[in-house]
VOVO-44515 format. One line per field, with one value per residue (C-alpha): residue number from 0; x negated, y negated, z negated. Coordinates in nm, 3 decimals. Example, Ala and Ser with C-alpha at 12.3 -4.5 7.8 and 13.67 -1.06 7.14 Angstrom:
<nodes>
k: [0/1]
x: [-1.230/-1.367]
y: [0.450/0.106]
z: [-0.780/-0.714]
</nodes>
This chain:
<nodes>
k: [0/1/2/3/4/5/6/7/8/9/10/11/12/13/14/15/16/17/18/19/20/21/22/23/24/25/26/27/28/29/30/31/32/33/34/35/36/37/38/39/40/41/42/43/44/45/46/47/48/49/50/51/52/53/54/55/56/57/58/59/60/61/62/63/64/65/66/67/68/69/70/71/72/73/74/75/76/77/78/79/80/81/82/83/84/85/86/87/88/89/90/91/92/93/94/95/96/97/98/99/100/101/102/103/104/105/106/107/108/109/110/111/112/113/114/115/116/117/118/119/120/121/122/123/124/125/126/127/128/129/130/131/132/133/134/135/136/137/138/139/140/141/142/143/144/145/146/147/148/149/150/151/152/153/154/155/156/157/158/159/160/161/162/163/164/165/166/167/168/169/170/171/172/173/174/175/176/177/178/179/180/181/182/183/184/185/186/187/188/189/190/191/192/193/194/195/196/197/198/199/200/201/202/203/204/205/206/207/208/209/210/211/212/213/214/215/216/217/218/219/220/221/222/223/224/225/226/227/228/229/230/231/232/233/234/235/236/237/238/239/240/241/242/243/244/245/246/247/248/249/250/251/252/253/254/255/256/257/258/259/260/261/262/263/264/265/266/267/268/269/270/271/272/273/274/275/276/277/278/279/280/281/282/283/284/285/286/287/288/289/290/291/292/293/294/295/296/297/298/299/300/301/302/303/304/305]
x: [-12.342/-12.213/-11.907/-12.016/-12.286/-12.131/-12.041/-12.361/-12.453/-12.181/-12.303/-12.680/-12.645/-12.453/-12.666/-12.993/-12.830/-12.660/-13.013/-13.184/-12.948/-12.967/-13.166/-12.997/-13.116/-13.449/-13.468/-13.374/-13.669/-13.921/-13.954/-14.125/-13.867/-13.797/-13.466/-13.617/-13.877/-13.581/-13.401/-13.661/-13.714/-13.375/-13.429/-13.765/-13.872/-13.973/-13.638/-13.608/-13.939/-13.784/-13.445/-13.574/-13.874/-13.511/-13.353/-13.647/-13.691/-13.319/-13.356/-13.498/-13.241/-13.001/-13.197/-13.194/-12.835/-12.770/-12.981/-12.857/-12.487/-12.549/-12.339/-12.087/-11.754/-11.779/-11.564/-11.280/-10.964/-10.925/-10.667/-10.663/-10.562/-10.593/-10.885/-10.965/-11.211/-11.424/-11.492/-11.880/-12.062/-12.371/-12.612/-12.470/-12.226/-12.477/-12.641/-12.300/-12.263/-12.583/-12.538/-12.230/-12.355/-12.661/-12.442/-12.173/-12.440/-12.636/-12.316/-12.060/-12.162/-12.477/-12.340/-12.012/-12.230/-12.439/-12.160/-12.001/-12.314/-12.328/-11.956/-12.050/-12.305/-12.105/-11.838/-12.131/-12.273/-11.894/-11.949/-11.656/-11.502/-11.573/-11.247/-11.166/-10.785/-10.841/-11.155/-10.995/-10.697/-10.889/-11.102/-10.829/-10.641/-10.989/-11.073/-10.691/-10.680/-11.058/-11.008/-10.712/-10.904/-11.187/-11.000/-10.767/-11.039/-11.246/-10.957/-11.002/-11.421/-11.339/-11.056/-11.265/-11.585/-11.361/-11.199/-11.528/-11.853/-12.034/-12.310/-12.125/-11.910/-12.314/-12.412/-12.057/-12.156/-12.477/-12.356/-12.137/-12.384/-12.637/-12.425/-12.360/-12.710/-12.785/-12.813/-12.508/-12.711/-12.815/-12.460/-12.356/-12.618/-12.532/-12.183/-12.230/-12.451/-12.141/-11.917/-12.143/-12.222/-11.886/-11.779/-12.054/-12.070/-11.699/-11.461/-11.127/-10.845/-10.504/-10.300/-10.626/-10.831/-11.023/-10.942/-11.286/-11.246/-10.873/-10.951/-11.291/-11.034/-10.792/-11.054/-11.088/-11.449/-11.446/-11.295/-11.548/-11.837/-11.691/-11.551/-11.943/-12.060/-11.823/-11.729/-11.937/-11.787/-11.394/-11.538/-11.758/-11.445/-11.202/-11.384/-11.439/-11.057/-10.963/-11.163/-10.943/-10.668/-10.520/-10.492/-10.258/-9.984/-10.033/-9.989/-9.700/-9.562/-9.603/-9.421/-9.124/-9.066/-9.252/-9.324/-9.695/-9.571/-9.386/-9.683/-9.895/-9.618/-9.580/-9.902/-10.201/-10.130/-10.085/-10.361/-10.577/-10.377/-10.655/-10.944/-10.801/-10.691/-11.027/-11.178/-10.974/-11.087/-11.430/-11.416/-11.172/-11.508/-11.719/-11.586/-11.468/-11.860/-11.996/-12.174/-12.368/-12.117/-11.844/-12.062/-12.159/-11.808/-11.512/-11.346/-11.286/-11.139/-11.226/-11.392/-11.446/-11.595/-11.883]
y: [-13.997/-14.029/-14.135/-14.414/-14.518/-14.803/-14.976/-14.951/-15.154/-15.371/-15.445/-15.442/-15.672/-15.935/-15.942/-15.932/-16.245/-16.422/-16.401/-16.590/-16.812/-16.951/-17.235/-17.311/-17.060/-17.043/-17.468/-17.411/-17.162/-17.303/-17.077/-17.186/-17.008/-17.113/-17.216/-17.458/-17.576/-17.652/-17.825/-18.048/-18.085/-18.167/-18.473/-18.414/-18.233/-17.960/-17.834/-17.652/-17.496/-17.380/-17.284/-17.030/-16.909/-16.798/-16.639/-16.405/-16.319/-16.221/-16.004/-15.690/-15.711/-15.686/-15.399/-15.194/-15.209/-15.057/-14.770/-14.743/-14.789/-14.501/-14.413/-14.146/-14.268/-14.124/-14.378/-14.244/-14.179/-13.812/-13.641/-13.778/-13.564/-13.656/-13.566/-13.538/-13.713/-13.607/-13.854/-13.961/-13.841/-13.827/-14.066/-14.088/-14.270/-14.514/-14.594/-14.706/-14.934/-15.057/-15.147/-15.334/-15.507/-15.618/-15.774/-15.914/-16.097/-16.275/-16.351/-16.406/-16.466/-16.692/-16.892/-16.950/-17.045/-17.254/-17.464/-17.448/-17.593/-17.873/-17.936/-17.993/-18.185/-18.414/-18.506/-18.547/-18.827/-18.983/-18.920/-18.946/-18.628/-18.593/-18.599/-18.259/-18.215/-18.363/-18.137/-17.849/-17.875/-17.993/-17.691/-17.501/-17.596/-17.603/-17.251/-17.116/-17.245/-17.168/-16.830/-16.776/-16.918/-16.696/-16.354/-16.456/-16.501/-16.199/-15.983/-16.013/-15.888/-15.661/-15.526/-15.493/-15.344/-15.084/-14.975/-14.999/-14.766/-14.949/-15.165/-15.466/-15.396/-15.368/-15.707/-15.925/-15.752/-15.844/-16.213/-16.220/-16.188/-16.349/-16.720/-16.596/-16.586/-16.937/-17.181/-17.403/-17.719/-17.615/-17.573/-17.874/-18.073/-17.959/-17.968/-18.332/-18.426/-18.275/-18.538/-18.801/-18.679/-18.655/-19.008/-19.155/-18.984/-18.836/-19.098/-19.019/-19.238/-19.205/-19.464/-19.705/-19.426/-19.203/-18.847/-18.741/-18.961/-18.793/-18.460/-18.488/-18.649/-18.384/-18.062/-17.956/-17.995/-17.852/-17.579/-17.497/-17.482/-17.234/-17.043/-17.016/-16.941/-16.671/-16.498/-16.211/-16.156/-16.106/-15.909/-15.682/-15.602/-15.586/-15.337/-15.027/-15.058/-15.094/-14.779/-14.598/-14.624/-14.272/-14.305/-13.990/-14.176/-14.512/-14.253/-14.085/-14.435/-14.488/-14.179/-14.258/-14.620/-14.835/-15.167/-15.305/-15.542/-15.279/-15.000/-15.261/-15.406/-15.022/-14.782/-15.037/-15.318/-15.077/-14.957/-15.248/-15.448/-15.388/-15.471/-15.790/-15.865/-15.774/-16.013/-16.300/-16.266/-16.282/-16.548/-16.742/-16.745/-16.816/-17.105/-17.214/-17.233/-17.320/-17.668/-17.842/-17.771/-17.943/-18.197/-18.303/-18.246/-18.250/-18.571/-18.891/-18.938/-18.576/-18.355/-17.954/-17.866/-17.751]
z: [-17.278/-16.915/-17.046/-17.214/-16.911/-16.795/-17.125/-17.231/-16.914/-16.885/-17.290/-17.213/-16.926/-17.125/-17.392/-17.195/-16.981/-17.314/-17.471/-17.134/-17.099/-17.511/-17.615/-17.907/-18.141/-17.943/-18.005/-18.399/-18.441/-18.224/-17.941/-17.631/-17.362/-17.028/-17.125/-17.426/-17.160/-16.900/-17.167/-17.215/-16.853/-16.749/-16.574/-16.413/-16.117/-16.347/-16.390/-16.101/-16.089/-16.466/-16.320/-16.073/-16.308/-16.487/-16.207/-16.163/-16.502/-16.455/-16.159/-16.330/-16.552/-16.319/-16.121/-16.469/-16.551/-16.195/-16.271/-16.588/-16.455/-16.222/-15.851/-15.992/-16.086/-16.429/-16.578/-16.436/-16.593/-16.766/-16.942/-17.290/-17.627/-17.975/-18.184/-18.513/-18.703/-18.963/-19.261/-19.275/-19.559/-19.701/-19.518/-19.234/-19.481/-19.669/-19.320/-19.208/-19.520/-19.495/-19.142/-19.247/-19.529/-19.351/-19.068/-19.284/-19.502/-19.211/-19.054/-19.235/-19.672/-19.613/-19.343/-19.599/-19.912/-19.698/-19.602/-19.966/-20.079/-19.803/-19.887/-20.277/-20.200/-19.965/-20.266/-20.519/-20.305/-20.166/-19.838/-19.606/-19.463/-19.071/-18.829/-18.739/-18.641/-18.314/-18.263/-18.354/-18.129/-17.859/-17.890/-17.920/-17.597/-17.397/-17.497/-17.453/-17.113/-17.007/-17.114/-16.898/-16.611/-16.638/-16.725/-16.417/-16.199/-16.291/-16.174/-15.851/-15.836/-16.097/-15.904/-15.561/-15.720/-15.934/-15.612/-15.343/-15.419/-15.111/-15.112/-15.131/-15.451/-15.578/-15.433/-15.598/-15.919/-15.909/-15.783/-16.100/-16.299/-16.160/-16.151/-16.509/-16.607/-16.570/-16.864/-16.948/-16.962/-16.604/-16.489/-16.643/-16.496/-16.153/-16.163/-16.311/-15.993/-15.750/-15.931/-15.846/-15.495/-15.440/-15.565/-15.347/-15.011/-14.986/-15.184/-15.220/-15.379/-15.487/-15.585/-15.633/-15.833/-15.743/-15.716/-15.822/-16.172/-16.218/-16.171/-16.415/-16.623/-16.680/-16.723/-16.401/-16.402/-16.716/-16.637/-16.305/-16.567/-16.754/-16.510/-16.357/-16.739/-16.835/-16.566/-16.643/-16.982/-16.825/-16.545/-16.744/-16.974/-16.691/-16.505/-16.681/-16.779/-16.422/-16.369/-16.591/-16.368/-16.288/-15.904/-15.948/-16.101/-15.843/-15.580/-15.726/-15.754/-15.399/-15.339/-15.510/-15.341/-15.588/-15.455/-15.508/-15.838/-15.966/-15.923/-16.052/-16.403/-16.443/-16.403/-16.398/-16.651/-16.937/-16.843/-16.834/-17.107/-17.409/-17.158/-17.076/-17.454/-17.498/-17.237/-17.313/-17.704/-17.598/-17.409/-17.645/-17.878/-17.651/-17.497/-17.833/-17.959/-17.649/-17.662/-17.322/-17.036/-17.290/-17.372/-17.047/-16.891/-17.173/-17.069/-17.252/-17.548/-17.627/-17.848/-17.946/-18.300/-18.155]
</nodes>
């Protein structure tokens, strides 16, 4: 149970936030949340009255997950050995199935023969198949490159919090996750109001456009909302694989001449390699499903599936 202490925070934590931070689901099903509410309220003064009644909810969250996360560096790398594993039987067996069946059905078969059955209907009544090679590559190429952005940028807190038990390793977590927390339509609606702040008060042309248009034109905008969404997701995977690090062998590295690159292409990537696959896969979904900060900001002449 120590062991596994900080992933179950790191997992509670981006649950906790991913469920405050929905309205889609919550809109589908009629639930009255603040995020619904701030939805509804995104161009009125309400919205920010919303947007910080969010924040707070967030807060004890946040306080939990560092006492459930704990001060001991338990995490830390330790000798590993194979084990053997004993086959589940009995029911411990048809809980397992159960378990599986129940989640594969909700999520996966009725989904499928939902869509089979809007599909039949579609060709009964000779309605015309929706576009969706363009979609799909350009959701594609925005979630391929977004997820790089994000699991690039997460190295660097996850790095410095991994390697710092002070106070302020506690605070940029906390920061992380707290810019995390808040709703995509929220983000997209600020980072929308920059754009226009910045055309108005600090314009900026080159060759005859403006710099502001051309860089919402090719992503970067984009790219800024989802970086603010998702960061929590690459961090919260890099981290407890950065604290897995043997800082034996770095030091041994050290010892015997290794430069910095080298200590890091040789003892820490290898290390960290399936938390960042892992990260980046995340993400990849997320991004790849994620609907008001790419419909707000995906620029023209564009489209994701979602």
């Amino acid at each position: 149970m120590p062991l596994l202490r900080p992933a179950w925070s790191f997992g509670l934590v981006l649950v906790g936030l991913y469920v405050v931070s929905d309205f889609g689901a919550v809109a589908v099903l009629d639930c009255e949340v603040l995020t619904w509410e701030l939805y509804k309220a995104r161009g009125g003064r309400d919205a920010i009255t919303l947007a910080f009644g969010l924040v707070v909810v967030v807060i004890p969250l946040l306080l939990a997950v560092r006492l459930l996360h704990g001060r001991q560096p338990v995490e830390r790398s330790r000798p590993e050995r194979a084990r053997q594993g004993a086959p589940l039987t009995g029911p411990a067996l048809w809980c397992t199935y159960g378990v599986y069946m129940v989640m594969i059905g909700l999520g996966v078969i009725i989904p499928v023969i939902s869509l089979l059955a809007w599909l039949w209907s579609g060709i009964e009544n000779g309605v015309e198949f929706a576009p969706v090679l363009g979609p799909a590559i350009d959701t594609i190429v925005f979630a391929a490159v977004g997820a790089l952005v994000v699991v690039t940028a997460a190295v660097a807190p996850a790095w410095l919090t991994s390697r710092s038990a002070g106070r302020a390793g506690g605070v940029l977590e906390g920061a992380i996750y707290l810019t995390s927390s808040v709703p995509g339509v929220l983000v997209a609606v600020g980072i929308l109001q920059l754009i226009l702040g910045l055309k108005r008060e600090a314009p900026l042309d080159i060759g005859g456009a403006s710099a502001w248009t051309l860089l919402e034109g090719v992503g970067i905008f984009l790219f800024v909302g989802y970086l603010m969404r998702f960061l929590s997701q690459g961090y919260a995977a890099l981290k407890p694989a950065l604290l897995r690090v043997d800082a034996s062998q770095e030091e041994a590295a050290l010892g015997l001449g290794a430069s910095a690159w080298r200590r890091f292409r040789a003892v820490v990537l290898p290390t960290i390699a399936p938390g960042a696959i892992a990260a980046y896969t995340l993400i990849f979904l997320s991004i790849a499903k994620e609907l008001p900060i790419t419909l707000m900001l995906v620029p023209l002449n564009h489209s994701t599936l979602a």
